[in-house]
Every structure is written in C-alpha cells, then in structure tokens.
BAFI-3210 file (N, C-alpha, C; in Angstrom, 3 decimals, decimal comma, padded with zeros to 6 digits):
// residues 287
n [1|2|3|4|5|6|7|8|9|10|11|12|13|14|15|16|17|18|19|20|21|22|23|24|25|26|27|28|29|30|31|32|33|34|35|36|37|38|39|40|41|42|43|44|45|46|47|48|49|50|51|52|53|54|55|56|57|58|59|60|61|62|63|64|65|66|67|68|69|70|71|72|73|74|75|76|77|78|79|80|81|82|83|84|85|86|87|88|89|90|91|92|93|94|95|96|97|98|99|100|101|102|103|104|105|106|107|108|109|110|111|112|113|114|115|116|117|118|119|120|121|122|123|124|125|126|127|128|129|130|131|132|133|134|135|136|137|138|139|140|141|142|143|144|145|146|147|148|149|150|151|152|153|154|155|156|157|158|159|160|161|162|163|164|165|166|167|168|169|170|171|172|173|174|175|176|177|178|179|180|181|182|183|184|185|186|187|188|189|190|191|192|193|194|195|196|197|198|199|200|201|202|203|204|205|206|207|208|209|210|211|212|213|214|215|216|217|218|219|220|221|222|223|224|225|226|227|228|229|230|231|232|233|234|235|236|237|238|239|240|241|242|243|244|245|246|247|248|249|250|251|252|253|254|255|256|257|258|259|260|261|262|263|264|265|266|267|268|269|270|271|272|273|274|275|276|277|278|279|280|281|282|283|284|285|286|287]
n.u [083,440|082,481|080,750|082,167|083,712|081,155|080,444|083,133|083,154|081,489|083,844|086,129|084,939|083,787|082,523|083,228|083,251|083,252|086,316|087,159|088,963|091,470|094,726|096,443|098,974|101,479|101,057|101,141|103,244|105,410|107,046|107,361|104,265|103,721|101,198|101,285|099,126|097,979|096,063|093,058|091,650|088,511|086,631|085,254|082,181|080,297|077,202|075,686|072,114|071,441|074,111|076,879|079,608|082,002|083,733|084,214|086,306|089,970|092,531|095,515|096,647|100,195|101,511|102,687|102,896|103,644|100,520|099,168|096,921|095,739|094,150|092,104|089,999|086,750|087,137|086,757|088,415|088,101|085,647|086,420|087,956|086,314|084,235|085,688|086,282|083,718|081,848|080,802|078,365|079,630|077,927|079,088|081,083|083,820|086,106|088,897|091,069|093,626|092,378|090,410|086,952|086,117|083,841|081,976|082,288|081,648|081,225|082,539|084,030|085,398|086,987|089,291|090,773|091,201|092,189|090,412|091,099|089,821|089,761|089,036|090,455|088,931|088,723|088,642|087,680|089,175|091,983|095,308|095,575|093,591|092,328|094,001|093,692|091,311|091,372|091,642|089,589|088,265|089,378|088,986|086,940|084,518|085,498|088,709|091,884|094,981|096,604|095,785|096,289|099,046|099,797|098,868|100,706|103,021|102,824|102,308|104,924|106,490|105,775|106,736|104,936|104,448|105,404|102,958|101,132|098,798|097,958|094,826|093,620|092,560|094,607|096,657|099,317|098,645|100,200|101,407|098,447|097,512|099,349|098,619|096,339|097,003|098,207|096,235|095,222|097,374|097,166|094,662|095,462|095,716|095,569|095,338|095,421|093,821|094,051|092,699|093,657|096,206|097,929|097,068|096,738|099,281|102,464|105,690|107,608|106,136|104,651|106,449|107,838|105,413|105,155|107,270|107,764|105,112|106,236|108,027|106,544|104,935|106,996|108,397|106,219|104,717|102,495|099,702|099,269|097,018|096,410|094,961|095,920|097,271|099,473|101,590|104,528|105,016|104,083|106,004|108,265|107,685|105,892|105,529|103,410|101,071|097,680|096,521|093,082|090,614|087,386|085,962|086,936|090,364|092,450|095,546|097,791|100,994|104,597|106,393|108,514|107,988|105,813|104,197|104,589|102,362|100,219|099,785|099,189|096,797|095,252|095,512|094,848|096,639|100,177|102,117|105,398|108,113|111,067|114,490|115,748|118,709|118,699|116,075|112,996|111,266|107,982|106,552|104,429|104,411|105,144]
n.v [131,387|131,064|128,711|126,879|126,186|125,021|122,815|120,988|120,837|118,540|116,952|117,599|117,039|119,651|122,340|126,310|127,945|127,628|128,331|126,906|125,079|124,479|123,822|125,735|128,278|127,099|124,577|122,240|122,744|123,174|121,308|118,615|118,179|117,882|116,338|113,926|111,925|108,555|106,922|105,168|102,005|100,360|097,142|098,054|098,174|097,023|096,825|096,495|096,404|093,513|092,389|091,834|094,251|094,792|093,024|093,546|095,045|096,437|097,990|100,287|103,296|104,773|107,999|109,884|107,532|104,952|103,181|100,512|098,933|095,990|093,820|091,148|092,039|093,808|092,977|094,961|097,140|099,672|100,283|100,528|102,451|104,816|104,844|105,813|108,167|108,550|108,953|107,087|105,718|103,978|100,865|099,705|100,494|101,804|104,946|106,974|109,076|110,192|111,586|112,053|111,413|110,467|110,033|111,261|113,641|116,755|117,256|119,606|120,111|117,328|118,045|119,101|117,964|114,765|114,595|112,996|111,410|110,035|107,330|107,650|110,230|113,566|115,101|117,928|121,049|122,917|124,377|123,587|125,371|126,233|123,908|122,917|125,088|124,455|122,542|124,168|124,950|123,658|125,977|128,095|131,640|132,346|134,109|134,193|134,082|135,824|134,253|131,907|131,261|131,790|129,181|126,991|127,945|126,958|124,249|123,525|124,106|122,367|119,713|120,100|121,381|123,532|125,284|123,946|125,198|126,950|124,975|123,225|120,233|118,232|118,606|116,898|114,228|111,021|110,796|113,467|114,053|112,449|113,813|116,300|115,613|115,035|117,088|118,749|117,630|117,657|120,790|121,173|120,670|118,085|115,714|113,642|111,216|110,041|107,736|106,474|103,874|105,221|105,159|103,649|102,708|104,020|104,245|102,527|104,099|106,707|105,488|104,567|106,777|108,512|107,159|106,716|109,842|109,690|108,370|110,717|112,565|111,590|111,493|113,849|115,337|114,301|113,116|110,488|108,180|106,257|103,803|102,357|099,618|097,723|096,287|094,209|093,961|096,720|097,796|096,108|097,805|100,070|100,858|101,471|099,533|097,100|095,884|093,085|092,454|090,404|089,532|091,140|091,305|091,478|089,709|089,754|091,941|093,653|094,357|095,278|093,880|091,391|090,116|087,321|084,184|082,594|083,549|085,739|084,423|082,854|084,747|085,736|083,237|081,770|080,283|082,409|083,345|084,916|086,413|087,645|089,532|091,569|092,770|093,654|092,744|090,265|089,481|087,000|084,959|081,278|079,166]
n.w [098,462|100,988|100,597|099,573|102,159|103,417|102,359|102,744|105,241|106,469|106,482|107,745|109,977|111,809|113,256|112,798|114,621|117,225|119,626|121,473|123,180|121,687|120,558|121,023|119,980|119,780|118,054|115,439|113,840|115,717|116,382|118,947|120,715|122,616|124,462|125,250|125,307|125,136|122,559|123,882|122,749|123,462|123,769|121,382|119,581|116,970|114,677|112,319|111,182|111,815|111,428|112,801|112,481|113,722|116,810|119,396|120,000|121,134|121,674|122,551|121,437|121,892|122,234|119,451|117,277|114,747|113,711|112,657|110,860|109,454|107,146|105,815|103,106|104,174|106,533|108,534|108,948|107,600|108,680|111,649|111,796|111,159|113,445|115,058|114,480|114,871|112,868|111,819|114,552|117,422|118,361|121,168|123,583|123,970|123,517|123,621|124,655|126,145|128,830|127,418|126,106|123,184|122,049|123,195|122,662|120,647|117,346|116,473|118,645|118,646|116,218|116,436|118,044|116,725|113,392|109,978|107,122|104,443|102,336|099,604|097,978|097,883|094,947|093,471|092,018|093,343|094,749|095,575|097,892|099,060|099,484|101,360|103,524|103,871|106,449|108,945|109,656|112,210|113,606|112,942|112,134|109,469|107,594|106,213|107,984|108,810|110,142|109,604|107,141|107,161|108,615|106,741|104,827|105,960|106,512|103,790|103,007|104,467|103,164|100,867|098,979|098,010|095,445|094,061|095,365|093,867|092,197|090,487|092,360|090,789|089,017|089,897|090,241|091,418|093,885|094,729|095,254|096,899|098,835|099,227|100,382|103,313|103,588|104,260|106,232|108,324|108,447|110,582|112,786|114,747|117,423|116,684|114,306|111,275|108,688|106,058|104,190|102,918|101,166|099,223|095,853|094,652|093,685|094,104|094,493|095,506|097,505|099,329|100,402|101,125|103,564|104,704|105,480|106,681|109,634|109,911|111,003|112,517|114,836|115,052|115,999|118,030|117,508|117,323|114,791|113,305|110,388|107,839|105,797|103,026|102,342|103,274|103,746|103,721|105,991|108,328|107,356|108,346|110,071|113,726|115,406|115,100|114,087|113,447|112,022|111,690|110,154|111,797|114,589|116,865|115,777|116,448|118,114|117,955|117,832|114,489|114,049|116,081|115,577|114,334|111,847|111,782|112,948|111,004|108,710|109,469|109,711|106,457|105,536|104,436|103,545|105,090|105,521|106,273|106,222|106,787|105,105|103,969|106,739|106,834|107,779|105,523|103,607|102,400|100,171|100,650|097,850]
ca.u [084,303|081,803|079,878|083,352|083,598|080,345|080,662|083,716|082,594|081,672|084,539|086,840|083,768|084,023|081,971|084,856|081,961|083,719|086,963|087,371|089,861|092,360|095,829|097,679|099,632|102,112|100,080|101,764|104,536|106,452|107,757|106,926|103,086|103,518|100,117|101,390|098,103|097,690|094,491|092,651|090,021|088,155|085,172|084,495|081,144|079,809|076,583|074,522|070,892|071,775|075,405|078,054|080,374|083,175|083,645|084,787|087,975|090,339|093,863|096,338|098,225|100,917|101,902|103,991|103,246|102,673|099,766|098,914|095,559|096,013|093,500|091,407|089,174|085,879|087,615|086,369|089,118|087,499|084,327|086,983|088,153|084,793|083,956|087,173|085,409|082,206|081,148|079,624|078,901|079,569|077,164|079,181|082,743|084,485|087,282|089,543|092,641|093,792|091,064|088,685|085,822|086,011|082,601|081,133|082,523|080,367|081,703|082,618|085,199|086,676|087,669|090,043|091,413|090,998|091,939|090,365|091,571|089,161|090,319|089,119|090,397|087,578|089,578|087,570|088,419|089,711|093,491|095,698|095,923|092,072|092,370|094,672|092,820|089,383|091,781|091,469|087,564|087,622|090,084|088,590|085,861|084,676|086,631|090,228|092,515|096,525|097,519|095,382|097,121|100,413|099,734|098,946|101,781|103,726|102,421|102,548|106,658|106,893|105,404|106,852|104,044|104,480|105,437|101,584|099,919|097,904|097,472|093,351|093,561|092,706|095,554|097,755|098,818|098,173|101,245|100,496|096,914|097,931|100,560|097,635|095,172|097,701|098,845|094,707|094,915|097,999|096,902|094,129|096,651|094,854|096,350|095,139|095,126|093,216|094,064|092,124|094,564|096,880|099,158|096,191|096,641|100,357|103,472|106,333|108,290|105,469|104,056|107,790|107,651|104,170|105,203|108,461|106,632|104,031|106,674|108,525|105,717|104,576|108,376|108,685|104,956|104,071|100,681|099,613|098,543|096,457|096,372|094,785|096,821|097,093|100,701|102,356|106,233|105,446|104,039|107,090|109,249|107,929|104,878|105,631|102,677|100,258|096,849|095,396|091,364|089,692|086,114|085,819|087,714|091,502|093,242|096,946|099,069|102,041|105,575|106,315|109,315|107,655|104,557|104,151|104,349|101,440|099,414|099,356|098,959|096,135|094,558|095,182|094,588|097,684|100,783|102,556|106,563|108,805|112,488|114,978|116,773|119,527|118,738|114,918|111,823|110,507|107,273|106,151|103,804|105,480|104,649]
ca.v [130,621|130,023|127,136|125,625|125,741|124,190|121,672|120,316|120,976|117,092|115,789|117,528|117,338|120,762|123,975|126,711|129,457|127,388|128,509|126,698|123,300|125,145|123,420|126,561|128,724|126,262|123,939|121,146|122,940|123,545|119,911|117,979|119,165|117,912|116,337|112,819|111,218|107,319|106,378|103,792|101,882|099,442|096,659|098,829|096,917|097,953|096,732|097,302|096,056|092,166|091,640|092,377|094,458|095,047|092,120|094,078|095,519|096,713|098,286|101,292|103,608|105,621|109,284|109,535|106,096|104,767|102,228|100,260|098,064|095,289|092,314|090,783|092,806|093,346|092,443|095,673|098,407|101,032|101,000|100,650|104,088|105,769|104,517|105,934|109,635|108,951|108,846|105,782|105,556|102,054|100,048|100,036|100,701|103,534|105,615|107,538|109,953|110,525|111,853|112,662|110,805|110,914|109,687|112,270|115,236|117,097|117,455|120,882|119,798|116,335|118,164|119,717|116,334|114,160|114,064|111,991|111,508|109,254|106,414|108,593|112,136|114,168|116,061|118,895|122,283|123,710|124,650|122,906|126,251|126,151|122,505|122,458|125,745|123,856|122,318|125,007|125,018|123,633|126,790|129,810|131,859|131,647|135,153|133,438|135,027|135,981|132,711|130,349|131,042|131,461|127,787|127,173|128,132|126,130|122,906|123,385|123,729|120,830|118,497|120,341|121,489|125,386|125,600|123,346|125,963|127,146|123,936|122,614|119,169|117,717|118,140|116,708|112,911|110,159|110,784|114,418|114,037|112,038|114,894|117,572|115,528|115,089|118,597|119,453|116,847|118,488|122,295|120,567|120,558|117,070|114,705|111,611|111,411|109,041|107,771|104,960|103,168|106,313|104,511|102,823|103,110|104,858|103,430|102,058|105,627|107,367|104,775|105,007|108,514|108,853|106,003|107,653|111,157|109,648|108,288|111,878|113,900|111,457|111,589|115,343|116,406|113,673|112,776|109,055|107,936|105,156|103,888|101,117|098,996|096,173|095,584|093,656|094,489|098,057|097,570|095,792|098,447|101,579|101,274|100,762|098,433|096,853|095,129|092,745|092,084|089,069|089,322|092,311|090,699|091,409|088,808|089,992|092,846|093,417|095,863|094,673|092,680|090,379|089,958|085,722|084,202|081,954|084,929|086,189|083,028|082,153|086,074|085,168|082,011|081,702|079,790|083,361|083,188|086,416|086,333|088,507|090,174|092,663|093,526|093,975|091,527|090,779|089,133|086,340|083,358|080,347|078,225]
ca.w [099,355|102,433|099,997|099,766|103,266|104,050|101,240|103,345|106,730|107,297|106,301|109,199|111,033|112,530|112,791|112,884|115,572|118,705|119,434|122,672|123,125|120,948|120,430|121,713|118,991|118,917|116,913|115,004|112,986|116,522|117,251|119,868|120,973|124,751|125,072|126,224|125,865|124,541|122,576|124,263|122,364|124,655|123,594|120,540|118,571|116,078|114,436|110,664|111,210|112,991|111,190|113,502|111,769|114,536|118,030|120,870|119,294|121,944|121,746|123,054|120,743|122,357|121,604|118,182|116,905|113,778|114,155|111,388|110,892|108,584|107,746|104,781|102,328|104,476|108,360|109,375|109,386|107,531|109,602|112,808|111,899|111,160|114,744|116,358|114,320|115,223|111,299|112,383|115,866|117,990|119,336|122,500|123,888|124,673|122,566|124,404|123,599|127,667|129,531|126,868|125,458|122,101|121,513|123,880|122,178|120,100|116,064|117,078|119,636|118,292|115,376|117,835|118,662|115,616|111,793|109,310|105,845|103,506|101,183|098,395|098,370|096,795|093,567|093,378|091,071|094,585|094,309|096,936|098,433|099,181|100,077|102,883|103,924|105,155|107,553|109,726|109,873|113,236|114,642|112,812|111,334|108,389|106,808|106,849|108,665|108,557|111,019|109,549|105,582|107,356|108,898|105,434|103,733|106,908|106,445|102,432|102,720|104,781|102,498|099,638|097,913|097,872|094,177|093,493|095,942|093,273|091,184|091,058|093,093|089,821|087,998|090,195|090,193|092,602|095,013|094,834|095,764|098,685|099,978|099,535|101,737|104,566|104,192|105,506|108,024|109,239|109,049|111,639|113,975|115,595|118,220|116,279|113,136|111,092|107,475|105,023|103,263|102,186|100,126|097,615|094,181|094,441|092,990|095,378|094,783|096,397|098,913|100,688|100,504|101,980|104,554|105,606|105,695|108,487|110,709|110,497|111,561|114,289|115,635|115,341|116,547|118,913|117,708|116,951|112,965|112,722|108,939|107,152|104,842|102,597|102,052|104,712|104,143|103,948|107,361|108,806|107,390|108,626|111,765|114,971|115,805|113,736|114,521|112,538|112,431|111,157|110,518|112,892|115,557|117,008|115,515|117,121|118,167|117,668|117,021|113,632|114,609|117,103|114,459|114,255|110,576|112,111|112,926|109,290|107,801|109,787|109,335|105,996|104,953|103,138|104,410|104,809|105,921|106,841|105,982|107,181|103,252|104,662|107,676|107,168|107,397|104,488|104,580|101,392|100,133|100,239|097,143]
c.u [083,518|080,889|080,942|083,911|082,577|080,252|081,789|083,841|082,492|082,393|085,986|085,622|083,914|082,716|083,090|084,104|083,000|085,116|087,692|088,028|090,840|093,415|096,795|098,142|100,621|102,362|101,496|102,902|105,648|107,090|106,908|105,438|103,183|102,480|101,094|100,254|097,703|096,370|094,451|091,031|089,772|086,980|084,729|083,404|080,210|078,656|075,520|073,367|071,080|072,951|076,300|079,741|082,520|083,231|084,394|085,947|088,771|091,922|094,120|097,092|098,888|100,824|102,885|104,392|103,013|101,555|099,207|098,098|095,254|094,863|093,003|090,868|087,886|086,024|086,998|087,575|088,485|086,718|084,993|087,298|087,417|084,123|084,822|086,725|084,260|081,347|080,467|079,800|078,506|078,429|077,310|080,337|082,859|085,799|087,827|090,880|092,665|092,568|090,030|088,227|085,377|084,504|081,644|081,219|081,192|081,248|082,875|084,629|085,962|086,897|088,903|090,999|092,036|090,536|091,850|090,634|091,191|090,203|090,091|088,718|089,660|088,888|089,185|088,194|089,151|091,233|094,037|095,633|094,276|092,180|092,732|094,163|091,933|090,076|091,524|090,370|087,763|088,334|089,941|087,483|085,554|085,514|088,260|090,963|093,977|096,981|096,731|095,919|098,315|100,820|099,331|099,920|102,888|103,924|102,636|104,454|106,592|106,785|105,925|106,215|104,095|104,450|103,917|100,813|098,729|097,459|096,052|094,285|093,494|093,504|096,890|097,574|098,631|098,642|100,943|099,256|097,014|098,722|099,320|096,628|095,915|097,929|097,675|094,820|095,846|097,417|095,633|094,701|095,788|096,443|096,443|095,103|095,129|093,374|093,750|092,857|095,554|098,103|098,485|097,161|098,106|101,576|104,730|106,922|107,402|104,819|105,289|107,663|106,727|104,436|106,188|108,101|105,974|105,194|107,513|107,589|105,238|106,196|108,636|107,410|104,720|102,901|100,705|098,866|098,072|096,022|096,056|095,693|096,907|098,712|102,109|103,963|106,449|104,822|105,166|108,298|108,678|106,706|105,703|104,722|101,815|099,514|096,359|093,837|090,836|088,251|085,699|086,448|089,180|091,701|094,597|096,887|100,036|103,517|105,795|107,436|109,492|105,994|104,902|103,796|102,895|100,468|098,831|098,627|097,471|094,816|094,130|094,632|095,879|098,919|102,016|104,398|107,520|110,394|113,569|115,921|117,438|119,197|117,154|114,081|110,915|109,546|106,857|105,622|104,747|104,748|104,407]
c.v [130,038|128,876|126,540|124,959|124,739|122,842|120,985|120,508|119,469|116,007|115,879|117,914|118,483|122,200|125,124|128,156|129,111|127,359|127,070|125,043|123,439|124,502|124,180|127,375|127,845|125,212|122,758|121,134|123,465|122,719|119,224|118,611|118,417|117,364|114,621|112,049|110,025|107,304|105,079|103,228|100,415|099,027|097,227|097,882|097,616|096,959|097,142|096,187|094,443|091,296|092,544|092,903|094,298|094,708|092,695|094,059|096,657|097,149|099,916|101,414|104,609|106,525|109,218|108,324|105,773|103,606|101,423|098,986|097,323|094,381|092,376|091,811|092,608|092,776|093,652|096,849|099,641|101,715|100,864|102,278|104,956|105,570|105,428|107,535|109,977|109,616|107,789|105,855|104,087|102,047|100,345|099,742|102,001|103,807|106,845|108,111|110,381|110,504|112,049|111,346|111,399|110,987|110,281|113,337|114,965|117,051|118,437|120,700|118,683|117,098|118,846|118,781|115,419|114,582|113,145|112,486|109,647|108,022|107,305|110,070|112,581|115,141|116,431|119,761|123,254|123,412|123,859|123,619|125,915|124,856|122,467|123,643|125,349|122,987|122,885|125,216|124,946|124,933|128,503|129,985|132,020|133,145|134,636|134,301|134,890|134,508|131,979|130,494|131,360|130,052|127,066|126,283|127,243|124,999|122,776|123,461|122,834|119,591|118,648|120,515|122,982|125,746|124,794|123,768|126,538|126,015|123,736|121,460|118,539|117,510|117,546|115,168|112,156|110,572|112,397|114,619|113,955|112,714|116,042|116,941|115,320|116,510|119,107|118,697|118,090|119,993|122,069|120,691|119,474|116,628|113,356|111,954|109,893|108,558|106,580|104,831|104,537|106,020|103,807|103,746|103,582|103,529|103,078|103,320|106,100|106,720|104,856|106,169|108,760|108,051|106,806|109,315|110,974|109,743|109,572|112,213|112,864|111,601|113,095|116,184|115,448|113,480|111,443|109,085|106,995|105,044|102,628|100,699|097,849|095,637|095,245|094,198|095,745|098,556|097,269|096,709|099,998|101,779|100,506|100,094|098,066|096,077|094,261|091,911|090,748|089,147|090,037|091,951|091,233|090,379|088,599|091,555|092,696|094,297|095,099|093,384|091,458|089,374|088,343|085,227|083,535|082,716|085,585|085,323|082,792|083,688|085,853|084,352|081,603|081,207|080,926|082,799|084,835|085,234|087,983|088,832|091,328|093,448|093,700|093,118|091,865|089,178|088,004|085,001|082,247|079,534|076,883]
c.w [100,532|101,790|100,130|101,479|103,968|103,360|102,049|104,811|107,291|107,166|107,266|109,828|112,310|111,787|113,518|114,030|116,690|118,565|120,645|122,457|122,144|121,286|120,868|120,139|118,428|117,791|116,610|114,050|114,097|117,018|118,270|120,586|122,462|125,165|126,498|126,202|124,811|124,021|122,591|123,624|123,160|124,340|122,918|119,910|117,941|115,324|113,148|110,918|112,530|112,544|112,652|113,020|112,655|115,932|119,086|120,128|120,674|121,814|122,247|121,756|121,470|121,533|120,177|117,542|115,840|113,964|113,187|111,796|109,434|108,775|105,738|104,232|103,494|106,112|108,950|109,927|109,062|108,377|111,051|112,437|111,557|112,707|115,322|115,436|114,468|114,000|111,525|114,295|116,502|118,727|120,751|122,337|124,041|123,434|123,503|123,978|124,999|127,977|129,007|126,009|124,625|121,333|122,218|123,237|121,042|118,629|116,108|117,411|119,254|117,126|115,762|117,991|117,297|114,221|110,941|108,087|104,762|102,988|099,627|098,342|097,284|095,751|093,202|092,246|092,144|094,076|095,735|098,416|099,800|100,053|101,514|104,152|104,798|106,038|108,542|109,897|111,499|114,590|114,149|112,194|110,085|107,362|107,391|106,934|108,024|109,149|110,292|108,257|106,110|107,737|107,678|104,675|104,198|106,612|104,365|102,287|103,319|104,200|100,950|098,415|097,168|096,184|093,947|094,458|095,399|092,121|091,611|091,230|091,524|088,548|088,780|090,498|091,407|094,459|095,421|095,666|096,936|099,715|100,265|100,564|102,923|104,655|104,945|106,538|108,844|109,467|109,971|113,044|115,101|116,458|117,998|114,718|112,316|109,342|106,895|103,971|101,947|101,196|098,748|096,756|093,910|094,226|094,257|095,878|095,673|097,789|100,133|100,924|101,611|103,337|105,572|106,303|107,015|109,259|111,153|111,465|112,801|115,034|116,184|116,247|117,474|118,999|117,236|115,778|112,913|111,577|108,632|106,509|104,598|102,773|103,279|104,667|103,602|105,397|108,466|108,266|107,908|109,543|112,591|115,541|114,664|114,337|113,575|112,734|111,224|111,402|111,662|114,312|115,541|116,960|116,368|116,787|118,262|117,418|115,793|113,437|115,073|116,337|114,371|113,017|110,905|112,285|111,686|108,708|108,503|109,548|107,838|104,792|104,204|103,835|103,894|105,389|105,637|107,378|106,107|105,862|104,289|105,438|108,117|106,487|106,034|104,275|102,751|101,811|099,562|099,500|097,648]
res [x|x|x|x|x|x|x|x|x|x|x|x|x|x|x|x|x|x|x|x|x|x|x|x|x|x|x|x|x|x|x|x|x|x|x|x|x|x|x|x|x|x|x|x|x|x|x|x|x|x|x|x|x|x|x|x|x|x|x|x|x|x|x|x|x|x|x|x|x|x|x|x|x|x|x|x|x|x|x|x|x|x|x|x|x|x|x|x|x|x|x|x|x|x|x|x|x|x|x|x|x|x|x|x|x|x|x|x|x|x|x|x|x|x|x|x|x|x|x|x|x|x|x|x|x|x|x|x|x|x|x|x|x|x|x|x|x|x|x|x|x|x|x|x|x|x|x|x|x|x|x|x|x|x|x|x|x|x|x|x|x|x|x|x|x|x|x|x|x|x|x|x|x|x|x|x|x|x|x|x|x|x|x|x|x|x|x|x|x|x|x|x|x|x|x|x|x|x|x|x|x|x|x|x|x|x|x|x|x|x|x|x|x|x|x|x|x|x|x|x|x|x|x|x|x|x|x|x|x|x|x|x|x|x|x|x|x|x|x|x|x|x|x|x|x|x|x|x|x|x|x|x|x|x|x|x|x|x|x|x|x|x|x|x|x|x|x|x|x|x|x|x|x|x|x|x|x|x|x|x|x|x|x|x|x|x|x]
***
C-alpha cells in the first residue's frame, strides 16, 4: 500500500508528514466550510520556450461557485489550470485563494487548499475504496487511520458509490469513473477545486448528473470548482460564470445569462446565436 501511495502522491500534490493548515474536523462533509475566501487570479502568463501559451489572464471566483472556462481546442485552459496548481508554474502573476499565495505554498501545503482532477483519470487495478483513499495524503500518515476511512466511506455515500467500494477502477464505466475521481478530490477536503473537462467522453445522462452534482457540493460546502468544458449549453445551464479564452487571452466574462451571442461567435468563429426553449438558453449554429 505505501507504493500506491507514492505512485499517486503527485497527482494531489501532497506529502501526508505535515499536518499543519488542516481544514478543521469539520472538513467538507459538514456543509458550509466558513472560509469566505474568493480566488483571485491576476496577469497570470505563462510561457513554453518563446510561444506564449497564456496573455495576462485575470479573473475572481467567489466562494461556492461554479466557474466554467470555455474556448477553442488549444486557447489555453488546460495549461490555465495546471498554473492555478503550480503543475506548471507561470511566468508571472499571482494566484490567490484570500490571503494566501497559492504559488508560494510549498506542495505540502496547497494540497491543503487545492484539488486537481486530470482530464484522464488514471484506471488503475486500485479498488474505488483505495482510490478515494489517496485523497487524504495531504491530512495523514502514511498507516491509514479510523477518520481518514470513515471520511472515506462519507464522501463514497454521497456520491453513491458505497455498493462499488470494492470494485477495481477498471471495471467501472465512464460516468462511474468520473464519480470515483471526484469522490478523491472531495475526501481532500480542498477550498478550490480544480477539474479538466469532467464531463469528456460521458453520455448526456451522466454529464447532467456530474454537472448537477458540482453545483450541489459547491452550494452545500462553500468551495469554488473551476472546470474546463466544451459544450456551451451545458455551461448556460448549470455554472454560475464562465470565462472564455482565445489564444491564451480573456476573451469575456460573464454569469451565463448575460454571456453575448457576439462574444461566442467571435471566440468561435462561428456565427453562434442563443435562444431562449422553455425557460432556458439554449445556445446553436445558425446555418
């Protein structure tokens, strides 16, 4: 078990020795976590040899938000949220979650703060049980304790996995997959939490699911989700803001309501139009 631990050690970038910057007991299965604190990213730029991957990128997400980061293939979201974990680190700018400097902490300590959750969840021979387990890396040692498999077992009823606690990761299907890698973010118990395009590959059944799912848990825990995504009118039905990047650039912000068909269209390229179908925007190319 401690190879499986170190084997996913850099992917909640945490060593589990430092106890210190602890979430409290109440952690993220007690409601509302009380921090209160907006992340502010400010002039982020990011740089691979003399391309410029990411142009001073700049936005606020409130507490309990969903945040959603929309653009072309190649605009520069992924490597925006490897920046905002300091898997890549920026050129220059600042990243901020209240008072702390995210890009000062040590591995250690933002894992404390901030969960990331890949575009492609590794589907190992690990059981889900195991899985949502190395969550807890960055809040214990490495003999796992009674609280960290009761937080566990917590976060596995909430997402409704409990009966596929002992399934391997690999036998379970797409939508599945995608509930077991949120269930580790959550037993993390972060204040940010970070997800690459968590809806790929999944069918509409499960992409609502997984969609509706985020905006619970930021409503009930008060932490902010920033999430890549391609598909515009599952954006306008279920984040509360949405950025989109052009060529590493802020294109617009936006709540999804106030979002400009001109804005899209010109993000892009496509002469986009957003129609209101019963009650809720729905977003298409006009022939």
């Amino acid at each position: 078990m401690k190879a499986l631990f170190r084997a996913f050690a850099s992917i909640v970038s945490a060593s589990p020795a430092d106890k210190t910057g602890s979430l409290g007991e109440t952690g993220i299965f007690g409601g509302i976590l009380g921090h209160g604190e907006p992340l502010r990213v400010d002039s982020v730029v990011f740089r691979y040899g003399k391309r410029e991957i990411l142009r001073g990128v700049s936005f606020e997400v409130p507490p309990g938000c969903v945040f959603a980061i929309l653009g072309p293939n190649g605009s520069g979201k992924t490597t925006l949220l490897r920046c905002l974990n300091q898997i890549l680190m920026p050129t220059s700018g600042q990243v901020c979650l209240g008072k702390h400097d995210l890009l000062k902490m040590c591995p250690e300590r933002r894992a404390k703060f901030v969960a990331y959750a890949p575009q492609r969840t590794v589907s190992s021979g690990l059981t889900v049980f195991d899985s949502v387990l190395l969550g807890r890396l960055p809040h214990r040692t490495w003999n796992s304790g009674r609280t960290d498999e009761q937080k566990v077992r917590d976060v596995l009823a909430r997402l409704d996995l409990t009966e596929k606690a002992l399934r391997p990761l690999d036998t379970l299907s797409g939508g599945e997959l995608q509930k077991a890698a949120l269930a580790r973010v959550l037993a993390q118990e972060p204040r940010l939490i970070l997800l690459d395009e968590p809806t790929s590959a999944l069918d509409w059944k499960n992409r609502t699911e997984i969609l509706r799912l985020l905006r619970r848990i930021a409503r009930e825990d008060g932490v902010s989700i920033l999430l890549t995504i391609h598909d515009i009118n599952d954006v306008l039905r279920h984040a509360d803001r949405l950025l989109l990047l052009k060529n590493g650039e802020a294109a617009a912000e936006a709540a999804p309501e106030d979002m400009a068909e001109t804005r899209l269209s010109e993000v892009y390229e496509l002469p986009i139009r957003i129609h209101e179908i019963q009650g809720m925007r729905t977003a298409f190319v006009q022939e």
